[in-house]
C-alpha positions in Angstrom: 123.6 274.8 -101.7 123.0 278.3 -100.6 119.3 278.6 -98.1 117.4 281.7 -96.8 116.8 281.1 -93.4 114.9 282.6 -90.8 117.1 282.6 -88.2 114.4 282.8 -85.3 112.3 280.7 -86.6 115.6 278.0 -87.2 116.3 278.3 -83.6 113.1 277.8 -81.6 111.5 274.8 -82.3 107.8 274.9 -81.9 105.4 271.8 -81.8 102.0 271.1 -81.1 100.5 268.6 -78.7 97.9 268.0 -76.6 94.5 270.5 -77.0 96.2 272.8 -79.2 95.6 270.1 -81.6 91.9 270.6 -82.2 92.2 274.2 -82.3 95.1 273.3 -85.4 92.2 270.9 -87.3 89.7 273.2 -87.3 91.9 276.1 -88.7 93.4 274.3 -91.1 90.4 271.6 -92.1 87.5 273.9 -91.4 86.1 270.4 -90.2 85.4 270.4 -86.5 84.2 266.8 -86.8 87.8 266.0 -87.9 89.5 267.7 -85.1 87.0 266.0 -82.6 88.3 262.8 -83.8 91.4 263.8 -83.7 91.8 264.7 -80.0 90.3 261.7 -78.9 92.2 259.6 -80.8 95.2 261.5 -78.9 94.2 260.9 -75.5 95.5 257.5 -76.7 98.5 257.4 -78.7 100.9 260.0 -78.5 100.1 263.2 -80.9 103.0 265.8 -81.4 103.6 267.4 -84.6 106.3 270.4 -85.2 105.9 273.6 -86.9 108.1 273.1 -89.7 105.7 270.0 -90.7 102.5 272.1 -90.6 103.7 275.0 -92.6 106.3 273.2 -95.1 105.4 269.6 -95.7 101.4 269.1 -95.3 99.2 270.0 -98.2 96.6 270.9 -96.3 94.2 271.2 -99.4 94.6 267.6 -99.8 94.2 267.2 -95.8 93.3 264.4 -94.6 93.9 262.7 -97.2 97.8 264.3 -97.8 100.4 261.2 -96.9 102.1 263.3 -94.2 98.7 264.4 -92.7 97.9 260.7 -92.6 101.2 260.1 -91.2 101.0 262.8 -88.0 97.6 263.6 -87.4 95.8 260.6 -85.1 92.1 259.7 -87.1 89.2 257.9 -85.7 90.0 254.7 -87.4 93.7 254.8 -85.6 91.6 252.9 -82.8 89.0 250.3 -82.9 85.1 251.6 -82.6 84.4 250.5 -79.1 87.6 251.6 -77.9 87.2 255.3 -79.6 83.7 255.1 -78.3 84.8 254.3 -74.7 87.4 257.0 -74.7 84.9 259.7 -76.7 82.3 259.0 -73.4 85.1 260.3 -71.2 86.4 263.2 -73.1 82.7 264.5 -73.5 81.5 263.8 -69.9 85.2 266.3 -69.1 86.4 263.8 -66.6 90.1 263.4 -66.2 90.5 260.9 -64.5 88.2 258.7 -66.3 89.9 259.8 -69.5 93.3 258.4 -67.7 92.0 255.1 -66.7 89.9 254.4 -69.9 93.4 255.7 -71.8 95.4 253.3 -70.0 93.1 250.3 -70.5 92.9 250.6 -74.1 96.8 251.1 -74.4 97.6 248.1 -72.6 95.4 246.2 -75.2 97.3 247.8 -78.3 100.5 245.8 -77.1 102.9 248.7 -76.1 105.9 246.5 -76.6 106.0 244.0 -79.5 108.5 241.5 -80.4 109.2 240.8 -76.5 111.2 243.7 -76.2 110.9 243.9 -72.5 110.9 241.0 -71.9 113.6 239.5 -73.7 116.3 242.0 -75.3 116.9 244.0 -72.1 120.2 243.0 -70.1 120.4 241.3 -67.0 123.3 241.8 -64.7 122.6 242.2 -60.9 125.2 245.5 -61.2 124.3 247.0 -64.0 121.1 248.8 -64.9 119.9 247.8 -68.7 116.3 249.1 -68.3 117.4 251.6 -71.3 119.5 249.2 -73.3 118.1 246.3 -75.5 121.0 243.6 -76.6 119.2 241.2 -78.7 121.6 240.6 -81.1 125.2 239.7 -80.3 127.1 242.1 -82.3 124.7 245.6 -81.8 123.5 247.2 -78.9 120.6 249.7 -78.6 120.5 252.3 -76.5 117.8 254.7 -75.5 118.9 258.2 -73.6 116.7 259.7 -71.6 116.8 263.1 -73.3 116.0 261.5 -76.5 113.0 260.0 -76.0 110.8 262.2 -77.5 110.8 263.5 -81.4 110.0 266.4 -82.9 106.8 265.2 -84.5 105.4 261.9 -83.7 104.5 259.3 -86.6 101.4 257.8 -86.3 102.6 254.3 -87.0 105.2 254.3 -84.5 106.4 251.0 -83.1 107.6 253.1 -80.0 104.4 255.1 -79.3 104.3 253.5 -76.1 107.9 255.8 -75.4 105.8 259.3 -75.6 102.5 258.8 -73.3 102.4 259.1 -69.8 103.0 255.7 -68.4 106.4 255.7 -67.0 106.0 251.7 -66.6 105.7 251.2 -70.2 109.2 254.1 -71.0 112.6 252.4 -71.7 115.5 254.8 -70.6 118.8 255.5 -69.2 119.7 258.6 -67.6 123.5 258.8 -68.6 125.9 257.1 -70.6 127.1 255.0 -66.9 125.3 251.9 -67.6 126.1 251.4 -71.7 130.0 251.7 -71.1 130.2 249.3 -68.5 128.1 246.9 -70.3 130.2 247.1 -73.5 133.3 246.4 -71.0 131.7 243.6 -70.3 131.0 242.3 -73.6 133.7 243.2 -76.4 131.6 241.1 -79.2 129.8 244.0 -79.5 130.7 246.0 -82.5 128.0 248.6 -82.8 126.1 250.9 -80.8 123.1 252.4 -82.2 121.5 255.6 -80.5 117.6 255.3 -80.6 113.9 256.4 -79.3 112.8 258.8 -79.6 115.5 260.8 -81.6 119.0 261.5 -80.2 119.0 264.6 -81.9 116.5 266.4 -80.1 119.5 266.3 -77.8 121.7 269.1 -77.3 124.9 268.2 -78.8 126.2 268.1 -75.2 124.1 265.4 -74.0 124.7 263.6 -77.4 128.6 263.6 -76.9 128.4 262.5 -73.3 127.0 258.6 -75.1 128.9 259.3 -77.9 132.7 260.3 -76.8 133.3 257.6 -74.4 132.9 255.1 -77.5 136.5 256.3 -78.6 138.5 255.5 -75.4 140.8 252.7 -75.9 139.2 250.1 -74.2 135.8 250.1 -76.6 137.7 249.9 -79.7 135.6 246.7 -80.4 133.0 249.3 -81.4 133.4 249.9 -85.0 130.5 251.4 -85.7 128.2 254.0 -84.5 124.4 254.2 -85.8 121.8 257.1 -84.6 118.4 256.8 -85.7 116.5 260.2 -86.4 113.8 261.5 -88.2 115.0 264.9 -87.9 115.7 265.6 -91.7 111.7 265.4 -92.1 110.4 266.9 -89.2 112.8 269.8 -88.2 115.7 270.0 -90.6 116.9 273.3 -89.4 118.5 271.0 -86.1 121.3 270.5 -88.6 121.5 273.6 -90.3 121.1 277.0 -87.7 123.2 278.3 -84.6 125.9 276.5 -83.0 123.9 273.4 -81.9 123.6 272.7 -85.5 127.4 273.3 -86.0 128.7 271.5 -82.9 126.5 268.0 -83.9 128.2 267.9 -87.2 131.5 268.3 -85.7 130.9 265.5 -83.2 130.4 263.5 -85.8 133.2 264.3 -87.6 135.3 263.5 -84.4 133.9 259.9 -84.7 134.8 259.7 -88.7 138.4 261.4 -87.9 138.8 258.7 -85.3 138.0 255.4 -87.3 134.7 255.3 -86.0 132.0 254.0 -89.2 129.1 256.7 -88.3 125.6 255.9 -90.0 123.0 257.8 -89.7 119.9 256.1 -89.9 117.3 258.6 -91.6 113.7 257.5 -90.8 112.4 258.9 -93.9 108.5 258.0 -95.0 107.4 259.8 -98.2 109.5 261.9 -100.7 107.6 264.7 -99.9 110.2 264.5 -96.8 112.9 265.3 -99.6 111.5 267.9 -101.5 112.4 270.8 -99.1 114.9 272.9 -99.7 115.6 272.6 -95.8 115.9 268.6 -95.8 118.0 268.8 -99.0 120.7 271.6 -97.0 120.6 269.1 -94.4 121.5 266.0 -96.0 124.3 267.9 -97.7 125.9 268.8 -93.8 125.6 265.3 -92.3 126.7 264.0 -95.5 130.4 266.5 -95.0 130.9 265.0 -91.5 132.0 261.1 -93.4 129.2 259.8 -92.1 127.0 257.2 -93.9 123.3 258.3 -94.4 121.1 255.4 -94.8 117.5 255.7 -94.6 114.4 253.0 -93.8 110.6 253.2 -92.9 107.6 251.1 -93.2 105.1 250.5 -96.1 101.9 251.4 -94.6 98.4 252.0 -95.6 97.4 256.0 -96.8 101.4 257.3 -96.5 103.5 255.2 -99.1 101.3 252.1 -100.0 102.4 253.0 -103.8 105.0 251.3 -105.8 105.2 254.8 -107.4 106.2 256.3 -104.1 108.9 254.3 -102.9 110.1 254.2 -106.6 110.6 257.9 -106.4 111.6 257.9 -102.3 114.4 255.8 -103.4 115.3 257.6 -106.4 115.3 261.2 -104.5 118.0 259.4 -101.7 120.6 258.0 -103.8 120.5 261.2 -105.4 121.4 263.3 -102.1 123.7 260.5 -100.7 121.2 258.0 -98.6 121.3 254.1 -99.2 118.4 252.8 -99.1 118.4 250.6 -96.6 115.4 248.6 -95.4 111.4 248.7 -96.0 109.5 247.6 -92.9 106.4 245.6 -92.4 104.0 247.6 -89.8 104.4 245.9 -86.3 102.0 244.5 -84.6 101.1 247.0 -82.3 99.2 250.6 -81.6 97.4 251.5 -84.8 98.2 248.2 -86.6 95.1 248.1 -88.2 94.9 250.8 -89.4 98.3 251.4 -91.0 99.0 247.8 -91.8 98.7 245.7 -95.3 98.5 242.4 -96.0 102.2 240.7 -96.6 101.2 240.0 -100.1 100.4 243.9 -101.1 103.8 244.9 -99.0 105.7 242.4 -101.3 104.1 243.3 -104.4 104.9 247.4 -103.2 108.7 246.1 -102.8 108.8 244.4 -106.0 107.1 246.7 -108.4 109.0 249.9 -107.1 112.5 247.5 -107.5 111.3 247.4 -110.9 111.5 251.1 -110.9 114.5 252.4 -110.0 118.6 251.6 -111.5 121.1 249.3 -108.7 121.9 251.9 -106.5 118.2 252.4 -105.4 117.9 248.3 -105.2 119.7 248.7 -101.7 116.7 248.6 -100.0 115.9 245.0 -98.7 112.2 244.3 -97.7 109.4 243.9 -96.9 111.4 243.4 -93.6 109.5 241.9 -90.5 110.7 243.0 -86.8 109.6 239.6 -84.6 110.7 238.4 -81.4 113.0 235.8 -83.4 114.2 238.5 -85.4 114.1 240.1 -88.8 112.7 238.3 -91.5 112.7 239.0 -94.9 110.3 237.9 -97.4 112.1 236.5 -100.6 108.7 236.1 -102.7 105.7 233.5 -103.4 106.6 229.9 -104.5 103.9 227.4 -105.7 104.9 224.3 -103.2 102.7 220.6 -103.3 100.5 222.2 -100.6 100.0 225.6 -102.4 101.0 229.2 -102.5 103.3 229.8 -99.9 106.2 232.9 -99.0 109.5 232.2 -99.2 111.3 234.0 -96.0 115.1 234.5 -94.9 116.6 235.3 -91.5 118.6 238.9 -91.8 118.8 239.0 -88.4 118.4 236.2 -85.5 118.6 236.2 -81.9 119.9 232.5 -82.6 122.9 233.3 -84.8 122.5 229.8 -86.8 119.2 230.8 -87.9 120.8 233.6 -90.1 120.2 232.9 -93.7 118.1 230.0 -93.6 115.2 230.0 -96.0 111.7 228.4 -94.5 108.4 228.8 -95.8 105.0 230.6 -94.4 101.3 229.8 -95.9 100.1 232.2 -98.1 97.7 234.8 -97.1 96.0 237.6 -98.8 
């Protein structure tokens, strides 16, 4: 497809954070009760929102009610009462420092790092530093580059929020591509490599290729495939489509394809308002010309897609521009949880009435998927047992490989 752009606007990406943000509210809203909410909330969790979002993908009529309002702007709910009313004490008393240590507190109760991610996925070797790698399970690898841990808007929801605020003990990162390539030598059951955050592709290309172009020497031919997770379609699709950043990332990728290398991009994609852009549509059509394999995943969570309807027509809008659905995620249990989250009954009822929507191609998607320290577990559905209703749930994934596959069953809660 042929786009208009504007070429400066394309190539200098401009955000908002910090106190710009209730300055943005107000202007938009007209509701300076809103954007006092809104900053406090964001002395918290991480607030960052890009310009293409603001201008291209918010209705800001609807705001804040619109889905991808709810989905980037923090609210007063995104905490619970007497934490926002801690934090609102030091933000109108102007005091820093108690802002900081009242912030801290409050984060460290939101449980920063679910599913013992710290704890238990990160590698040990006494010569090799795998503070930015997790290796949880035996065939894929994650790895976080320090230059990609930050997006280009923040979701609200994120599982990683703890990534963006400014508690370096709380950041998982590695500075270069050193410590991943020895640590593959080391472990040739390894198959894929997957690129996370943040998003790699804030990256320049550069920095990208220097992770990326040491996984076709010779000796890591074990790794078949290549995964990079971004949400850069939604929140600044011109990274893929202006200047020679934007040409230099596809052909990297197409240096991977050319070589054997299975390349999927994993699209973080929330709403189909996402899609609707002329800007995201261009940009799906360039990474789809490299050979790479555009799959895309996000949580169901409350006031952004808790609609069959929605992820009916999500799903519908990728298979038409080349994604496979891939996976819908159960909120994790962590940062603004409670407000985001749904009961595992209405995320299983979402799944199955929007599977009911759409032909095969869009019944790719598997879900409601859980993320747990185990590993990923899918529920299957309700089944009336001797005891009662209970779910029926399956192992995708398992740190213990033998667990793989095995139904069990969960009591059933509303």
């Amino acid at each position: 497809m042929t786009l208009a752009l504007d070429t400066h606007t394309a190539l200098n990406p401009r955000s908002i954070s910090g106190d710009r943000l209730r300055k943005l509210v107000v202007e938009r809203t007209g509701d300076p009760v809103l954007a006092h909410e809104a900053h406090v909330v964001s002395q918290v969790l991480p607030f960052k929102v890009s310009s293409y979002v603001v201008d291209e993908l918010i209705d800001w009529d609807r705001a804040p009610d619109d889905p991808i309002y709810r989905l980037t702007f923090p609210h007063r709910d995104m905490l619970e009462a007497e934490h926002f009313a801690v934090i609102e004490q030091a933000v109108v008393q102007g005091d820093r420092a108690g802002i900081r240590k009242a912030a801290d507190t409050v984060r460290g109760a939101l449980n920063p790092h679910p599913g013992d991610q710290m704890s238990m996925n990160v590698p040990q070797h006494d010569d090799i530093d795998g503070s930015g790698m997790q290796h949880k399970y035996a065939e894929t690898l994650l790895v976080f580059p320090r230059q990609g841990q930050t997006c280009h808007s923040y979701c609200g929801y994120c599982f990683r929020w703890a990534q963006f605020v400014d508690q370096p003990d709380l950041r998982m990162a590695v500075s270069g591509p050193e410590a991943m390539t020895r640590y593959l030598d080391r472990h040739p059951m390894i198959t894929d490599v997957l690129l996370t955050g943040g998003d790699p592709l804030v990256m320049r290309t550069d920095l990208l290729a220097s992770y990326l172009e040491p996984l076709l020497e010779p000796e890591r031919a074990h790794v078949d495939t290549v995964r990079i997770g971004t949400k850069a379609v939604s929140f600044w699709p011109y990274r893929l489509l202006a200047g020679p950043e934007a040409d230099s990332v596809l052909r990297l990728l197409e240096r991977l394809t050319a070589a054997g290398k299975h390349v999927a991009v994993m699209l973080h994609l929330s709403h189909v308002a996402e899609l609707q852009t002329d800007a995201a549509k261009a940009a799906l059509a360039r990474l789809a010309s490299t050979g790479a394999v555009l799959r895309a995943q996000a949580p169901v969570v409350r006031h952004v897609n808790d609609d069959p309807r929605v992820w009916a027509d999500l799903w519908q809008a990728q298979v038409r521009h080349n994604v496979v659905p891939y996976y819908m995620f159960v909120e994790r249990d962590t940062g603004a949880r409670p407000y985001y989250g749904l009961p595992l009954a209405r995320a299983y009822d979402i799944y199955r009435e929007a599977l009911q929507q759409v032909s095969g191609l869009g019944r790719t998607a598997r879900g409601p998927v859980m993320s747990a320290s185990p590993g990923k577990v899918v529920i299957d559905g309700v089944v009336e047992l001797d005891g009662g209703r209970a779910f029926a749930l399956r192992y995708l994934q398992a740190r213990n490989p033998e667990m793989v596959g095995r139904p069990f069953f969960a009591a059933y809660d509303e």
